[in-house]
C-alpha positions as MATLAB code, in Angstrom:
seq = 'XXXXXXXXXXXXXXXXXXXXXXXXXXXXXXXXXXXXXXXXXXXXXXXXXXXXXXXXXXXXXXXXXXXXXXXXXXXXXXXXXXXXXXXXXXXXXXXXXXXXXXXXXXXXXXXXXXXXXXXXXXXXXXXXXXXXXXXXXXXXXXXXXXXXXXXXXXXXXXXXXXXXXXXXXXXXXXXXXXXXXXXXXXXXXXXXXXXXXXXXXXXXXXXXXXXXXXXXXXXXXXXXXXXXXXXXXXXXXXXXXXXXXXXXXXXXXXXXXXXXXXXXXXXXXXXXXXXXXXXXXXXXXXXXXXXXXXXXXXXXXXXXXXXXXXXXXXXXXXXXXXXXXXXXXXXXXXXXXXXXXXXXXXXXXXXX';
ca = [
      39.264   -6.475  -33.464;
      39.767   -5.172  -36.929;
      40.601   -1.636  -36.847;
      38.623    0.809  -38.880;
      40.249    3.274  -41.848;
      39.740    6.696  -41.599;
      40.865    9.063  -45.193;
      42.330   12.117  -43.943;
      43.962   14.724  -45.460;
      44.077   15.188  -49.616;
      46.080   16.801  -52.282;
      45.108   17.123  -55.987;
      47.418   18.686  -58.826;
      46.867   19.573  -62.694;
      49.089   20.239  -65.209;
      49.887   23.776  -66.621;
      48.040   23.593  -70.054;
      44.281   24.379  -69.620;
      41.903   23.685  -72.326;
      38.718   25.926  -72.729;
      36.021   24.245  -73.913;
      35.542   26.873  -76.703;
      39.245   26.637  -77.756;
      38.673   22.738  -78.748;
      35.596   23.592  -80.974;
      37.815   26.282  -82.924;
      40.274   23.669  -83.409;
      38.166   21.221  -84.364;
      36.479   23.503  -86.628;
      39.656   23.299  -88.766;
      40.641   19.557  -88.877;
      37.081   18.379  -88.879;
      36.391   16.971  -92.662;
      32.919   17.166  -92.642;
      29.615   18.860  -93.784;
      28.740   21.612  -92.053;
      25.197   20.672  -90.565;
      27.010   17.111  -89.105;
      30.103   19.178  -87.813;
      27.960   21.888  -85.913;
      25.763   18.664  -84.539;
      29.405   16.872  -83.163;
      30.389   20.146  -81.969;
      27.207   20.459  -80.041;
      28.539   18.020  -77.662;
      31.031   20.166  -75.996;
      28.113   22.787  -75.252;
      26.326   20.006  -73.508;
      29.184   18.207  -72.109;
      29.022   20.038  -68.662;
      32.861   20.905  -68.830;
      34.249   24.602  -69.048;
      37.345   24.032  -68.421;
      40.152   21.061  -68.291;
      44.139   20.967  -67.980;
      46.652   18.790  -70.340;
      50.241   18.082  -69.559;
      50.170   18.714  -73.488;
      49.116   22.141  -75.101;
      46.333   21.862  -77.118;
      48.080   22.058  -80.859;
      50.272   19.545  -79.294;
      47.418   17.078  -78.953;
      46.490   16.976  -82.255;
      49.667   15.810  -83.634;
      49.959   11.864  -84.171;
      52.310   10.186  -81.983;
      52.944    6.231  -81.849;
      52.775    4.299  -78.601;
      56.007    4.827  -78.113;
      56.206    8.473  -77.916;
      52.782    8.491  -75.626;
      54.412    6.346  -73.344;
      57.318    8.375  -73.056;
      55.105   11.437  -71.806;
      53.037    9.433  -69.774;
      55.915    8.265  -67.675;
      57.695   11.457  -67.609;
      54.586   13.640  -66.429;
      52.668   10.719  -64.014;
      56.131   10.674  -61.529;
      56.085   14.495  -61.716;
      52.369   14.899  -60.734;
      52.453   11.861  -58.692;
      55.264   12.734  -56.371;
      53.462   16.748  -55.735;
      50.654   14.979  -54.289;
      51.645   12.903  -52.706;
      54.373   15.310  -51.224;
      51.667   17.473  -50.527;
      49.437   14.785  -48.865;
      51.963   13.660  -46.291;
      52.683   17.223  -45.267;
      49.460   18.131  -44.617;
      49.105   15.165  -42.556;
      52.038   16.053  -40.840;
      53.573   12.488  -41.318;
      56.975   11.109  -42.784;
      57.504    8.976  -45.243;
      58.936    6.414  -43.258;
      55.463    5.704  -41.846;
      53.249    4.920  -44.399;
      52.871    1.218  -44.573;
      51.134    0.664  -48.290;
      51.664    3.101  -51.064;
      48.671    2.297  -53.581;
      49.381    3.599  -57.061;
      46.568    4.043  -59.534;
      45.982    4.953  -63.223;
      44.685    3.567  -66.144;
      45.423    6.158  -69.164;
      49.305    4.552  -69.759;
      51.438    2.137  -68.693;
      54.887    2.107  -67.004;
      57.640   -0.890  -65.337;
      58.663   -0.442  -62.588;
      54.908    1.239  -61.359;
      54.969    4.475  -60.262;
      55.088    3.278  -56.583;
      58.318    2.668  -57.070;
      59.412    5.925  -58.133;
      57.485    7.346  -55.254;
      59.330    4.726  -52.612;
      62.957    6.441  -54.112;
      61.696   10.090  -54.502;
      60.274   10.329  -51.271;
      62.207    8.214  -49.257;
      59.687    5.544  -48.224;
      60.978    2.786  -46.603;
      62.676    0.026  -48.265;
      60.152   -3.047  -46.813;
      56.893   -0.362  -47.728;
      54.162   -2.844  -49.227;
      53.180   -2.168  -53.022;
      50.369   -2.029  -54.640;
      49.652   -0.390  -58.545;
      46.237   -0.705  -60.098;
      46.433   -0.023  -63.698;
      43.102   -1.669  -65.301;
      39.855   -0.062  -63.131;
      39.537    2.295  -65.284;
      37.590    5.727  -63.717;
      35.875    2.871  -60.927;
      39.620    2.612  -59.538;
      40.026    5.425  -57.033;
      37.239    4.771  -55.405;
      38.398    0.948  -55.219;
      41.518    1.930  -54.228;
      40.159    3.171  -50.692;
      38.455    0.073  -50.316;
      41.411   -1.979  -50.401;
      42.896    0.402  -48.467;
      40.354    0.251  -45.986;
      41.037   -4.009  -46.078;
      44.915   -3.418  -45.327;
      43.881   -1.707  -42.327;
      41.715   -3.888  -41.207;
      44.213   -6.467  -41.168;
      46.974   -3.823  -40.264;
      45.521   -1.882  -37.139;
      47.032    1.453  -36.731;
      48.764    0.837  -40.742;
      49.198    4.225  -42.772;
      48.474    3.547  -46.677;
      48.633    6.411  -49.167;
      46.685    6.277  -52.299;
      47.906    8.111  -55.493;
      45.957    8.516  -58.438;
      47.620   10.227  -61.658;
      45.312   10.159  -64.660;
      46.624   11.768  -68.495;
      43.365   11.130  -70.559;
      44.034   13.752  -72.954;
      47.140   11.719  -74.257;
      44.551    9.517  -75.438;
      43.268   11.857  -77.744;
      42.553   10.305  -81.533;
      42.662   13.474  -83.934;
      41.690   11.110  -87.005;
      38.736    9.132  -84.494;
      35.802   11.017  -85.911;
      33.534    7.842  -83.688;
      30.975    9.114  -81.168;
      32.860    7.577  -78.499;
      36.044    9.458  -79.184;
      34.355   12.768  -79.932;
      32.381   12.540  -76.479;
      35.939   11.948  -74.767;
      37.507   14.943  -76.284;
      34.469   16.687  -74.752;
      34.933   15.336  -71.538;
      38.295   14.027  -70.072;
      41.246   16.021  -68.535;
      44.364   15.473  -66.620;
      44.866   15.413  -63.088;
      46.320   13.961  -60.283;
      45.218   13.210  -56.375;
      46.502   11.723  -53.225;
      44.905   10.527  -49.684;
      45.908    8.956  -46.658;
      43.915    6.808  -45.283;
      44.965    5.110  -41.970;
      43.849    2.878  -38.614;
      44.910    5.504  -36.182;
      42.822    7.848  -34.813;
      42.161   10.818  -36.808;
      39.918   13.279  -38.213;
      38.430   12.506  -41.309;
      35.787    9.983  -42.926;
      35.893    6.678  -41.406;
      35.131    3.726  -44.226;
      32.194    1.761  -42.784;
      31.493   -0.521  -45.170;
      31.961   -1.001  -49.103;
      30.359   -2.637  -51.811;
      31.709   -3.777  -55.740;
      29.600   -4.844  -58.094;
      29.920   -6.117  -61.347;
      26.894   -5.461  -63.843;
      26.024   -8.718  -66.104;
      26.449   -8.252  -69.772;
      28.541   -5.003  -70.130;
      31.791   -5.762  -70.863;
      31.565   -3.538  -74.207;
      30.023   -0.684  -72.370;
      33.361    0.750  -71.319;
      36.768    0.595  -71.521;
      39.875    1.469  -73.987;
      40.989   -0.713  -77.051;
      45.003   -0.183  -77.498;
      46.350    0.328  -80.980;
      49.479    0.838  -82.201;
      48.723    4.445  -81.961;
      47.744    4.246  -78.131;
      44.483    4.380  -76.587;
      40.994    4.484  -78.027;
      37.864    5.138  -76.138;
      35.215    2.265  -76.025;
      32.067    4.456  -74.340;
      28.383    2.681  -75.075;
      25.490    4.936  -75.196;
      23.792    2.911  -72.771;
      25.581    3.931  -70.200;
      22.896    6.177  -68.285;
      20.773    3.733  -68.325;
      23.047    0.819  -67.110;
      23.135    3.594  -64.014;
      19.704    4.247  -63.925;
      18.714    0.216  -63.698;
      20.922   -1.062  -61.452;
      22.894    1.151  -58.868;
      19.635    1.981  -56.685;
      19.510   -1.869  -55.742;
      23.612   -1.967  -55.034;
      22.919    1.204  -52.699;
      20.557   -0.365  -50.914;
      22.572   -3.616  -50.557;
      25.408   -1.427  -49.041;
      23.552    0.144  -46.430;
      21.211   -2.734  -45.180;
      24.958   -4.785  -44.125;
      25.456   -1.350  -42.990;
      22.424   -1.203  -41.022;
      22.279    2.752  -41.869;
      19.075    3.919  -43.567;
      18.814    6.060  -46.628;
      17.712    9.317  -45.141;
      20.832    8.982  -42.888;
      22.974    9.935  -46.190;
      23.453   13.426  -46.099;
      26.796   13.869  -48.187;
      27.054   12.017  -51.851;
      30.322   12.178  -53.120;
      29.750   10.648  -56.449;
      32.059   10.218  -59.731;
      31.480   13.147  -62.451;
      31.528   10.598  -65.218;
      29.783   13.269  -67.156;
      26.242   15.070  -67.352;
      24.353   11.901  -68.648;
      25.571    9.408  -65.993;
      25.268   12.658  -63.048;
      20.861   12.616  -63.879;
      21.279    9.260  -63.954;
      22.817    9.089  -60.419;
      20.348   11.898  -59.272;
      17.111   10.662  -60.422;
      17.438    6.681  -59.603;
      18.679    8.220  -56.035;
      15.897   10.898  -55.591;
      18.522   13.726  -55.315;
      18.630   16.892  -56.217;
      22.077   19.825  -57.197;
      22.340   20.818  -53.841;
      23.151   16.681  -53.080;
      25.706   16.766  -56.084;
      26.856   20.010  -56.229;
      30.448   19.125  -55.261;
      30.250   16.774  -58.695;
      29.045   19.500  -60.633;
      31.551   21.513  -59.827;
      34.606   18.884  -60.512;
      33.182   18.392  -63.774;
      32.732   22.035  -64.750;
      36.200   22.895  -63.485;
      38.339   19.809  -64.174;
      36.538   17.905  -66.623;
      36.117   13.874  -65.960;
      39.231   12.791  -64.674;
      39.025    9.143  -64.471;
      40.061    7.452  -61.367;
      41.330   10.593  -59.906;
      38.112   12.199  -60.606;
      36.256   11.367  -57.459;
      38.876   11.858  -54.949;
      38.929   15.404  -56.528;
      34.946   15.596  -55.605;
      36.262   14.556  -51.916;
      38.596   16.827  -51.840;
      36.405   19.838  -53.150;
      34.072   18.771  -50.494;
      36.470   19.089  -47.975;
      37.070   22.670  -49.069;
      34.046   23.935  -49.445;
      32.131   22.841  -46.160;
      32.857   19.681  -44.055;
      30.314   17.488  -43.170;
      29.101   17.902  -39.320;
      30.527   15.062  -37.510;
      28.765   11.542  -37.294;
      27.139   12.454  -40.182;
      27.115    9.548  -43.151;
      28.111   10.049  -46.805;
      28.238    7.702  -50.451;
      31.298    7.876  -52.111;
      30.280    6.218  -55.877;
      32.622    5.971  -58.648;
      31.912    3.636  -61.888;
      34.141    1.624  -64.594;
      34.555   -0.891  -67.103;
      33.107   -4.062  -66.743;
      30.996   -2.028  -66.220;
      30.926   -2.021  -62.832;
      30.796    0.504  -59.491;
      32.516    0.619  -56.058;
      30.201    2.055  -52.984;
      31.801    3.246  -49.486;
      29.684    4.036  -46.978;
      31.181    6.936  -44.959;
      31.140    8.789  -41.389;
      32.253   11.594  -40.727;
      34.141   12.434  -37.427;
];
């Protein structure tokens, strides 16, 4: 009989930098070459943005300096095994487990690039075992946390009683394109922060949210609604306007999909742990899923605090959740997140 995953404890991490939201518009009030009407419209964007507050494993005047690839990479590497292995330290003590007994480390990021993965680094910094399976995910973009349990949920399946721990380390703000004056890269500056988070998620019996059932879906027609085109200066944004609306037209019917193979009916949710992809797609979510602030609160809060933090961003919602009130046992929850493709991973969750 397949065995079923439970996520237990969490650990997230941010860098020391924080960026203010005000802080950005003052600098970009000084590199921005434009006329004054146009640059107080752009810099409307952070004021609407839903953010207050992010962290950068840059500071700020550093981000505006042009690097090449090269030099990006370097960082990226540098600060993603650093972040990476705190959480993931972190993780395993609060579960009061040792390294020797996870089974599957699952590594995940999508804002740089690095051989060997960083679930590598993570078998020789924290002394996993040598025969630990592997398994990086580099190109899921913000959906990839939340996919990340679902395979996770698989192994176990197929592994009863298996241990897997998930780390997600995302640097976004490396990605930052001083001389990008598009819409796309201007709502990205608004939006995106660094951050790193870890989970364990395992076939024994435990406290936490047992994984029930999942659900991926792949919308037709939007591969150029999301993603990142690479350049020999690193990363720029690819972010369609249509975005909300993608949301709004097709995630009700995946919802639905999940919890009829589920057999669990939609009043039954009563936790929604859902990706802060920003303010747009969070009204989307809400009003194609009748729900209201108090339902997405824990989003809300991410955003405002943290920023969007790609695939890490939604295992920071679970986490916050986790903090702030835990859900009354047998109790069911959505975890959502969305990515290029443009697509979205669904678990149905219960709580015990």
């Amino acid at each position: 009989m397949p065995s079923v995953a439970t996520i237990g404890p969490t650990a997230i991490a941010v860098p020391d930098h924080p960026i203010i939201q005000e802080d950005v518009k003052q600098v970009l009030r000084g590199t921005l070459a434009m006329r004054p009407e146009r640059l107080e419209a752009v810099l409307s964007l952070f004021d609407g943005a839903g953010v207050s507050r992010r962290f950068s494993v840059m500071p700020l005047e550093d981000l505006q300096r042009p690097r090449r690839l090269t030099e990006t990479m370097a960082v990226y590497r540098e600060q993603a095994v650093r972040l990476g292995r705190q959480v993931a330290s972190e993780c395993l003590a609060r579960a009061e487990m040792a390294p020797t007994e996870v089974d599957l480390v699952i590594t995940v990021s999508c804002t740089g690039f690095m051989i060997p993965s960083l679930d590598a680094h993570l078998v020789n910094d924290l002394g996993l075992r040598s025969d630990v399976r592997r398994l990086p995910i580099t190109q899921l973009g913000c959906l990839a946390g939340a996919a990340a349990l679902s395979h996770a949920a698989d192994f176990v399946a197929g592994h009863p009683g298996a241990n897997v721990l998930l780390v997600s380390v995302e640097l976004p703000t490396l990605s930052f394109q001083g001389q990008d004056h598009s819409a796309a890269n201007l709502v990205s500056t608004a939006l995106f922060g660094d951050g790193a988070a870890a989970a364990l998620i395992t076939g024994r019996e435990r406290r936490g949210a047992q994984i029930l059932a999942t659900e991926s879906h792949l919308f037709p027609n939007s591969l150029d609604a999301l993603g990142f085109d690479l350049k020999d200066d690193g990363f720029h944004v690819v972010l369609a306007r249509e975005l909300p609306a993608m949301v709004r037209a097709g995630v009700g019917s995946v919802v639905e999909r999940l919890l009829a193979r589920a057999g669990v009916a939609r009043e039954d949710l009563r936790t929604f742990l859902l990706h802060p992809g920003g303010k747009r797609i969070l009204e989307a979510l809400e009003q194609e899923l009748g729900l209201d602030r108090d339902d997405t609160g824990t989003s809300w809060s991410v955003l405002r605090h943290y920023g969007n933090l790609s695939s890490a961003a939604v295992l920071f919602v679970l986490h916050e959740q986790l903090a702030r009130a835990r859900p009354d046992n047998g109790t069911h929850g959505l975890l959502g997140a969305f990515g290029p493709g443009f697509s979205s991973e669904l678990l149905l969750l219960r709580w015990n």
